[in-house]
Structures are given as structure tokens and as C-alpha cells.
C-alpha positions in Angstrom: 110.1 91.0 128.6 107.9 92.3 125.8 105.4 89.2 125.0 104.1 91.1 121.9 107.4 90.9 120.8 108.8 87.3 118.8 112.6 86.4 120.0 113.7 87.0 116.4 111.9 90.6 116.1 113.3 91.5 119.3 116.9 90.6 118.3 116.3 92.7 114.9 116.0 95.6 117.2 118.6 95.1 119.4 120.9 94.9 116.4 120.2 97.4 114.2 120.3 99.8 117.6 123.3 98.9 119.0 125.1 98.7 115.7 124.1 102.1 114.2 121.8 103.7 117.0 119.4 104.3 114.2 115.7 103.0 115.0 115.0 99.4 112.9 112.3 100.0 110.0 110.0 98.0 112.8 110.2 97.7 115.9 110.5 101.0 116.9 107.2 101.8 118.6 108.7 99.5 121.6 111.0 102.1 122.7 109.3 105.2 121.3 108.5 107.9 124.1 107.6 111.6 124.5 106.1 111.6 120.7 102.9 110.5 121.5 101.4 114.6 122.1 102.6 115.4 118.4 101.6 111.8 116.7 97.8 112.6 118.7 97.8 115.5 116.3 98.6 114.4 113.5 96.4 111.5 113.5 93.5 113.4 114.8 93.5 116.6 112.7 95.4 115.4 109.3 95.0 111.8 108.9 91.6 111.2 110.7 90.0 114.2 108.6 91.8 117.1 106.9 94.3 114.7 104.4 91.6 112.4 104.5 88.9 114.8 103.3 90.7 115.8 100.5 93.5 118.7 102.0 96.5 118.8 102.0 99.7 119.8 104.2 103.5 120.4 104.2 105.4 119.9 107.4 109.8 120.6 108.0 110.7 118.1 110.7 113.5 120.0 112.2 116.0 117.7 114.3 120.0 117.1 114.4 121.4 114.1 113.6 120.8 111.4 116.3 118.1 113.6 117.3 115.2 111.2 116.6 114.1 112.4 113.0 113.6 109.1 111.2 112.3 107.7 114.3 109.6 110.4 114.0 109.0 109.7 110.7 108.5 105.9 111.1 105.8 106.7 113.7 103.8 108.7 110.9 104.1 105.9 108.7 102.6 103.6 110.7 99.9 105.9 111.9 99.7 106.4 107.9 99.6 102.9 107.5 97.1 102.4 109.9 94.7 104.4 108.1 95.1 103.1 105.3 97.3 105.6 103.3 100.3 104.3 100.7 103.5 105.7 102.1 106.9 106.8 100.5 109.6 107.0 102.9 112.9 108.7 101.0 116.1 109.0 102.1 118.1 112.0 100.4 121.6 112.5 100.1 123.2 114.8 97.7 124.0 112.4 95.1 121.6 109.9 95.1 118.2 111.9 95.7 119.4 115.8 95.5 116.1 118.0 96.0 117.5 120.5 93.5 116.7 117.6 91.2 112.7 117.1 90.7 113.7 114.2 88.9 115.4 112.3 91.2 112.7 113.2 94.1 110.0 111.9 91.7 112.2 109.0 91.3 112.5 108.3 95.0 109.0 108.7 95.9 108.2 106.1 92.8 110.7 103.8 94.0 110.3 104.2 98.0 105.8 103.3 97.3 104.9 100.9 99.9 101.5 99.8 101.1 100.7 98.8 104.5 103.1 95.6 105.5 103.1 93.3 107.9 105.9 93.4 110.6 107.6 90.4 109.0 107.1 92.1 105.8 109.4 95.1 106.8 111.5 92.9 108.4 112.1 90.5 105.2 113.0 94.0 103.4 110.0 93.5 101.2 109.6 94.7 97.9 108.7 98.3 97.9 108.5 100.8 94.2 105.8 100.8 91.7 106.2 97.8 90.2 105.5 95.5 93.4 102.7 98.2 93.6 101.2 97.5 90.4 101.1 93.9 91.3 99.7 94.5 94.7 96.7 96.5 92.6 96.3 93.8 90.5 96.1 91.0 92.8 93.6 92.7 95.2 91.2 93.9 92.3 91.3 89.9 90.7 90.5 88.6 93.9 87.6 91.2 94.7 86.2 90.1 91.5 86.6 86.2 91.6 84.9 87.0 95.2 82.0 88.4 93.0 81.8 85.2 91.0 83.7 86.7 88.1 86.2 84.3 86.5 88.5 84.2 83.0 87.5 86.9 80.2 85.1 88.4 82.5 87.9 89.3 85.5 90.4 90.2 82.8 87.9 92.9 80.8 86.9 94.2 84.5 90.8 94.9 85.8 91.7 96.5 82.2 88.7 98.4 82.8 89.6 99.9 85.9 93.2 100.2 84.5 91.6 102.6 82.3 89.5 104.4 84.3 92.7 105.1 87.0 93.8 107.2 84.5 91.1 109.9 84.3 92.1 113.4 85.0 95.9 112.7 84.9 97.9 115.6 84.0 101.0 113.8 82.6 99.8 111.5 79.3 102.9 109.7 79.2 102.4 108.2 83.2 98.9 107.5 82.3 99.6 105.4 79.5 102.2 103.9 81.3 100.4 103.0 84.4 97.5 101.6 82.4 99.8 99.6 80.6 101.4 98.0 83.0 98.1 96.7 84.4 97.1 95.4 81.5 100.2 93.5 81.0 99.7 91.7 84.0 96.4 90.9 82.7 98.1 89.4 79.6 100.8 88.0 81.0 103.2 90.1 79.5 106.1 90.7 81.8 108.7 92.1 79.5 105.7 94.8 78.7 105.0 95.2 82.1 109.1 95.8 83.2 109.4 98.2 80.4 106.5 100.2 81.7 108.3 99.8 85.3 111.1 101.2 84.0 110.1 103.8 82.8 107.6 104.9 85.7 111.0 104.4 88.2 112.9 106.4 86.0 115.2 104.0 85.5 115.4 104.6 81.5 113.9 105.6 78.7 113.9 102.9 75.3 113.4 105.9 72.5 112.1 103.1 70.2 110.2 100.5 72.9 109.0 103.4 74.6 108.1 105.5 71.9 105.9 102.4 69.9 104.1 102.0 73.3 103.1 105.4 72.8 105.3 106.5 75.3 106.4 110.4 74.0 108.8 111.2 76.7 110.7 110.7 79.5 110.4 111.5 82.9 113.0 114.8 83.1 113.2 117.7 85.2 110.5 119.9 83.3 108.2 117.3 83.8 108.5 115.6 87.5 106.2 117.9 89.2 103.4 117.1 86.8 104.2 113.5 87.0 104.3 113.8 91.0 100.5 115.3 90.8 99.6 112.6 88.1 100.9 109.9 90.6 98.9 111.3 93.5 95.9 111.6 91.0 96.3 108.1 89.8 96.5 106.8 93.7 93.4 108.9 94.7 91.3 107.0 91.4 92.3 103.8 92.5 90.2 104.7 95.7 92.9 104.5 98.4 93.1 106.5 101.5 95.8 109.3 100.1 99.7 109.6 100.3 101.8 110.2 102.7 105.6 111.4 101.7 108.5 111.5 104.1 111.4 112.8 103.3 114.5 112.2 105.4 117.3 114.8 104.2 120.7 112.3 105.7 123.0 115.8 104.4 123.4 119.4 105.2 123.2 121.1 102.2 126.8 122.8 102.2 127.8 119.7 99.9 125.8 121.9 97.0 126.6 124.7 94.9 125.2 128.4 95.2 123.2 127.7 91.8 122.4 124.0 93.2 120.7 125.6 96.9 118.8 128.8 94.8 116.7 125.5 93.0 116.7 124.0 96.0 114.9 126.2 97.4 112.8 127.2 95.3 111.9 123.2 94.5 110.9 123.4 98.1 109.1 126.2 97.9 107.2 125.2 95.2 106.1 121.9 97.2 104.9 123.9 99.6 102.5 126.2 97.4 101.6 122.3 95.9 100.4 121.2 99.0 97.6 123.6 98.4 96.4 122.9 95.7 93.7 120.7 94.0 95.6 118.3 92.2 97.3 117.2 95.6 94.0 116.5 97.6 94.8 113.7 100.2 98.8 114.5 100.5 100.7 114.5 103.5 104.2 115.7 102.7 107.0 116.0 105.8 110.6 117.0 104.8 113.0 116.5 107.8 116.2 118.0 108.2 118.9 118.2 110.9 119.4 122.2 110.6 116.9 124.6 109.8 119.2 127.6 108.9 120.4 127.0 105.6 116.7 127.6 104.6 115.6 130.3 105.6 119.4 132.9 106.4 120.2 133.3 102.9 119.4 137.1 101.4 118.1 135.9 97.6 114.4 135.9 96.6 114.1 132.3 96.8 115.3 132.5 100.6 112.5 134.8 101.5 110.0 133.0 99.7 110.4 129.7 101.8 111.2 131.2 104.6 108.2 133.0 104.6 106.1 129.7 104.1 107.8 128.0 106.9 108.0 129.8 110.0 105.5 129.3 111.7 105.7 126.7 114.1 103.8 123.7 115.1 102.4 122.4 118.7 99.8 121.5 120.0 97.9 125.0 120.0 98.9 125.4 116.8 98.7 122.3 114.7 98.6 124.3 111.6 102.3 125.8 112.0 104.6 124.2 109.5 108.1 123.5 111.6 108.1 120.5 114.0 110.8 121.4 115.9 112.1 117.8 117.9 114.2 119.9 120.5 111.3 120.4 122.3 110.3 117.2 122.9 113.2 117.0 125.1 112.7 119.7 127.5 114.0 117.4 130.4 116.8 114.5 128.6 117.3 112.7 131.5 113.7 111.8 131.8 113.2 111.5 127.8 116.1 109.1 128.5 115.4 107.0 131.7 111.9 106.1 129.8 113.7 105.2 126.2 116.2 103.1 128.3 113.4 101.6 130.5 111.8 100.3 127.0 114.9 99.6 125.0 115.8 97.1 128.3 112.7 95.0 128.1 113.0 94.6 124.4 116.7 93.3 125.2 115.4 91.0 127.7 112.9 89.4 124.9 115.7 89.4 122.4 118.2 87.2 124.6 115.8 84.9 127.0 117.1 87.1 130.3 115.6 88.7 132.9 118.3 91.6 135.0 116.8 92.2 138.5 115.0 95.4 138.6 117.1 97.1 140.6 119.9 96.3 138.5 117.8 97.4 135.4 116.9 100.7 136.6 120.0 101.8 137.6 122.2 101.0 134.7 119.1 102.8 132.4 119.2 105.8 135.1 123.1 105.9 135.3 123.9 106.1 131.3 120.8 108.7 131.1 122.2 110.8 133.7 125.9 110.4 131.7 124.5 111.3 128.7 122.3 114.1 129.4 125.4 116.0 130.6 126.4 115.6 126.7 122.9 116.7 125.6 123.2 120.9 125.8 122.9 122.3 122.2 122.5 118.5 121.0 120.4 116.5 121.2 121.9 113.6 119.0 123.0 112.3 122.4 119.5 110.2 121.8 121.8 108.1 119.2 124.5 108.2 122.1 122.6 107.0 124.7 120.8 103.9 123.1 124.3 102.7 121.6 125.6 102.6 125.1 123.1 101.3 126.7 122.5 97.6 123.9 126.5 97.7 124.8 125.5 97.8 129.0 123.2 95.4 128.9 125.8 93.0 126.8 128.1 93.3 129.8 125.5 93.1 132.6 124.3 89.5 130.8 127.5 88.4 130.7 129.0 89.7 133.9 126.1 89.3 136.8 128.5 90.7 139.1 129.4 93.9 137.4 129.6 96.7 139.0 127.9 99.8 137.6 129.1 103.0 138.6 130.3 106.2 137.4 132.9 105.1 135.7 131.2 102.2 133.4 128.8 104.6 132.6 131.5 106.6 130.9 133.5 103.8 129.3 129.7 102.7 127.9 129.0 106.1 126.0 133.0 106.2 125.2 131.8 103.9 122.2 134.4 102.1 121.8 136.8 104.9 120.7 138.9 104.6 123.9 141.7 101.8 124.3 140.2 98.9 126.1 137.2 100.6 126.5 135.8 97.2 128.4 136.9 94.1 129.6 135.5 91.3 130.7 137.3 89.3 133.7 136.2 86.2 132.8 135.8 84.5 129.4 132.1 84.6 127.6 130.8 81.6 129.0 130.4 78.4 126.9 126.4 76.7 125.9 
């Protein structure tokens, strides 16, 4: 058992792995293994000093599907987190967060904000965006004041002066306005204000005539997300915190787009990249996963070459300045990747349901579905998804069944999923209290 671990944490985990095989939003780091070489370096030369010193960096996080990607990307977060960086984890798909349209990534990243939470607080699915933000902001600054001995008029003059002073520098007029604001109508109380500023900052609509009287010119489009994406990072970076961190998750191949749809694509990408070193995104970590490499870098057009040329070198741990993470070769050796996940993932179940399997028993049934599923793994490696499925679904027998016998052929009808007739029976009935 995992004593770190609370009953009801543990059982999150079990249930969001054994349902999906995708890792829980927390939870995670109880089963993570053979990550720790490439987290090291990022912590130690991004996040400890270069991001933090004012760089900036893009990494591709190249992995199939199964294959451990938004597991990776978790782990960054909370190293992020646990240095103090805000964090905007987006999922992309083709039609809700297309990376051909600016507007829709700015959008994500505004909407996906989050602070450092609390493992309850992922776990409750707290509020993430800019408007929870915004009230984070303004919470924290009243209580550092009142902490001074500042109270009434005085706290509210000091927070609508800092509102005002976040905005220095920011490219985009219309965010700056907006963010400021916003602040200031949680100074006044003024939450229809302060939703309408929301709104607009989350692109989720523009009011020509409440907009426009709040001297709000324009709305966030296309032609205007990359300058709104550097006035966010600008705005972040005056309110004194650590830096961002933006994940990307890309859920999609991109053969869902048109030609026309890829070409901006691309050169959206491309253009990301050349952000990341620049000025105006000092203290930005950006990582854009994606389950298949080729589709940006084997086309023949200019924008093609361009990325391509940006993104192929690779990175390790000699080379921590090469751009693709490649997760394939973390698992040089899957059965032993595997065994160690499985070893993990078992004494989280144990925590979860109040059981303890003999050790013997443990290890075999962790050694016998790794061994099974690393025969699948050649030229895949979402067998990781696979393998964790199977083995919540082992462990449900083995607690129910303490005289199951696991051989060969359970191992098989464990990793079968389900999709075979009668995949698993149990001889008895579940017993009763």
C-alpha cells in the first residue's frame, strides 16, 4: 500500500486507468517510471534557470497513442507547478482547438490557465481559465495588503494600481484594457463588468456595443492571437510570477485537415517556434505533443522545410537543447518499462480497495501481463495503454478470486479487453458485505 496515498485518491486512479488507460489529472506520479532522466533535464536546465532567467524554448513531444504523451506532459506540469510557473494544459482536436486556427489556440491556452492546485483541487475538477485567474490575483494581492495593515480605500486604490501597472509593455491594447478591467471590477464589485471582460479575454464573444463603450476596439480574431498570446505572457511576467508553461496535447493526426488547412498549420507552428526566441516570450516553456512526427516535416512545400528544419534535432540527455522528445526511447526494454509501471500501479490498487495480494502472487501477475504485452509492443508502443487496462482488470479478478490461477492463458484473456466472448468468468458469485 501507498500511505501517501488517501483511499478516495487511490480509487480516482484506479478508475480513470482501468476505464480509459489514460493517466488521472493526479495521481499519476505513483505509477510514473523511466521518465525521471528526461524530467531531471528539464527541471535542471529549463525550469531551474534558462525559462526561469528570462529564455525561452519549444519542444515536439513525439509519442503514439497510448504511448505515454499526456502522462509526460502531466509530469512537466507539476515540475512547473512546483516552481512556481502558471500552466496551460490544451487538448487539441480538429474541431475544437485546430492549430491552423491562432484563434482557437489562444483560446485554449486562456481557458486551460491554471495555477498551482492542490491534489484535491485537481481532483474536484477545479476551476481553471482566466476568469478563476483573475480572482486568484485578486485574492492573493488583497490579502498581502491587509497583511501590511492596509484595509478599505487604501487596499482597493493599491490592487487597481497594480491592475494598471500589469499592463505596461503589452502589445495588444484591447487585452490590456481588458485585463485591467476585470481587476478593477472585482475591486468594485461589479461582476456583470468583470464576466464581460471574461468573455471577451476567453474568446467567447465579442458585445460590439458593451465592448466597444468599455473601450474595447476589437475582438480577439486570427490577425490578432499571436499578439494577444505575447500580451498574455507579458501581462503574466508583470504580475511577477515565475513564467508559463504551455502544453499542448495534439488527441488527432492531422489527415482530418485540408491541404490549405496543414500549409497554416504549419506555418502557425513554425512561427511558435521562431516566438519562442524572442523577447516578448521571455519565461515560456512551450511543448506540442503529437502521436506521429511525419506529417511535419515529409511534405515538399516551403512551409514543410521551414519546420522541419527547426525541429530536427533531437533531444537527450547530451543534448538538451535538441527540440524532438522522442518517447520510443524511453522504452528500449518494454518488459522492464512494464514490470516497474505494473509493480506501482499494484500498490496503488492495494490502497484504493483495503487489500493486500501476497507478493508472490503480485509479482507474477505484474511480470506475466508485461511479458504478454511486450510481445504486442514492436513498432507500438501504445501497448503502455494496453498493459495498465489489463492489469486494474487482473487485479479485480485476483481480489475477488484468491484462488485464481494465473497463467498464460489469463494473461491473454486480460489484454483481450473485453472484446472476446466471455473474456472472464468468475466461478463463484462476487461475494456479499
Amino acid at each position: 500500500m501507498i500511505h501517501a496515498l488517501t483511499t478516495r485518491q487511490a480509487r480516482h486512479v484506479i478508475e480513470v486507468v482501468g476505464s480509459s488507460g489514460t493517466p488521472p489529472e493526479w495521481g499519476f506520479q505513483f505509477f510514473s517510471a523511466g521518465l525521471d532522466g528526461y524530467l531531471k533535464v528539464i527541471e535542471e536546465d529549463y525550469l531551474r534557470s534558462f525559462v526561469k532567467d528570462g529564455g525561452s524554448s519549444f519542444k515536439v513531444v513525439v509519442g503514439t497513442y497510448g504511448g505515454g504523451k499526456t502522462h509526460f506532459l502531466y509530469s512537466v506540469r507539476e515540475l512547473a507547478w512546483k516552481h512556481d510557473y502558471l500552466v496551460a494544459y490544451c487538448p487539441l482536436s480538429h474541431e475544437a482547438s485546430p492549430f491552423h486556427r491562432l484563434d482557437m489556440i489562444y483560446k485554449s491556452i486562456a481557458t486551460n490557465l491554471m495555477r498551482p492546485l492542490t491534489p484535491d483541487e485537481l481532483l474536484a475538477g477545479a476551476d481553471r481559465g482566466l476568469g478563476p485567474f483573475l480572482k486568484g490575483v485578486h485574492g492573493t494581492l488583497v490579502e498581502a495588503l491587509e497583511a501590511e495593515g492596509l484595509h478599505g480605500a487604501d487596499v482597493d486604490a493599491r490592487v487597481k494600481a497594480v491592475a494598471a501597472d500589469s499592463t505596461r509593455g503589452i502589445e495588444n491594447p484591447n487585452f490590456a484594457r481588458a485585463v485591467r478591467l476585470a481587476l478593477e471590477s472585482l475591486v468594485d464589485g461589479d461582476a456583470d463588468r468583470f464576466e464581460r471582460m471574461v468573455q471577451y479575454l476567453t474568446v467567447d464573444g465579442y458585445d460590439r456595443v458593451a465592448h466597444k463603450q468599455a473601450g474595447i476596439l476589437q475582438p480577439i480574431d486570427r490577425g490578432q492571437a499571436f499578439a494577444t498570446i505575447r500580451s498574455l505572457v507579458t501581462w503574466v511576467r508583470n504580475l511577477r510570477f515565475r513564467g508559463l508553461v504551455i502544453l499542448f496535447d495534439e488527441a488527432e493526426q492531422a489527415g482530418a485537415m485540408t491541404s490549405k488547412q496543414k500549409e497554416m498549420m504549419l506555418a502557425n507552428l513554425r512561427e511558435m517556434v521562431d516566438q519562442c526566441g524572442a523577447s516578448a516570450f521571455a519565461n515560456v516553456m512551450v511543448m506540442y505533443a503529437i502521436p506521429n512526427e511525419q506529417f511535419l516535416t515529409e511534405g515538399r512545400s516551403p512551409a514543410y522545410e521551414a519546420l522541419r528544419q527547426r525541429v530536427q534535432t533531437v533531444f537527450d540527455f547530451t543534448n538538451p537543447t535538441g527540440v524532438k522528445i522522442r518517447l520510443d526511447r524511453l522504452a528500449r526494454d518494454p518488459q522492464t518499462l512494464m514490470t516497474q509501471i505494473g509493480a506501482k500501479l499494484a500498490a496503488v490498487y492495494e490502497t484504493a480497495y483495503h487489500v493486500t495480494f501476497p507478493l508472490q502472487a503480485r509479482q507474477h501477475v505484474v511480470q506475466s501481463l508485461a511479458e504478454a504485452a511486450a510481445d504486442r509492443a514492436f513498432g507500438d508502443i501504445g501497448y503502455k495503454r494496453m498493459y495498465v487496462q489489463a492489469l486494474v482488470r487482473a487485479l479485480h479478478a485476483m481480489r475477488l478470486d484468491e484462488d485464481l490461477v494465473i497463467d498464460d492463458d489469463f494473461a491473454r484473456r486480460m489484454l483481450s479487453a473485453g472484446d472476446e466472448p466471455e473474456a472472464f468468468e468468475f466461478d463463484d458469485p462476487i461475494p456479499q458485505g
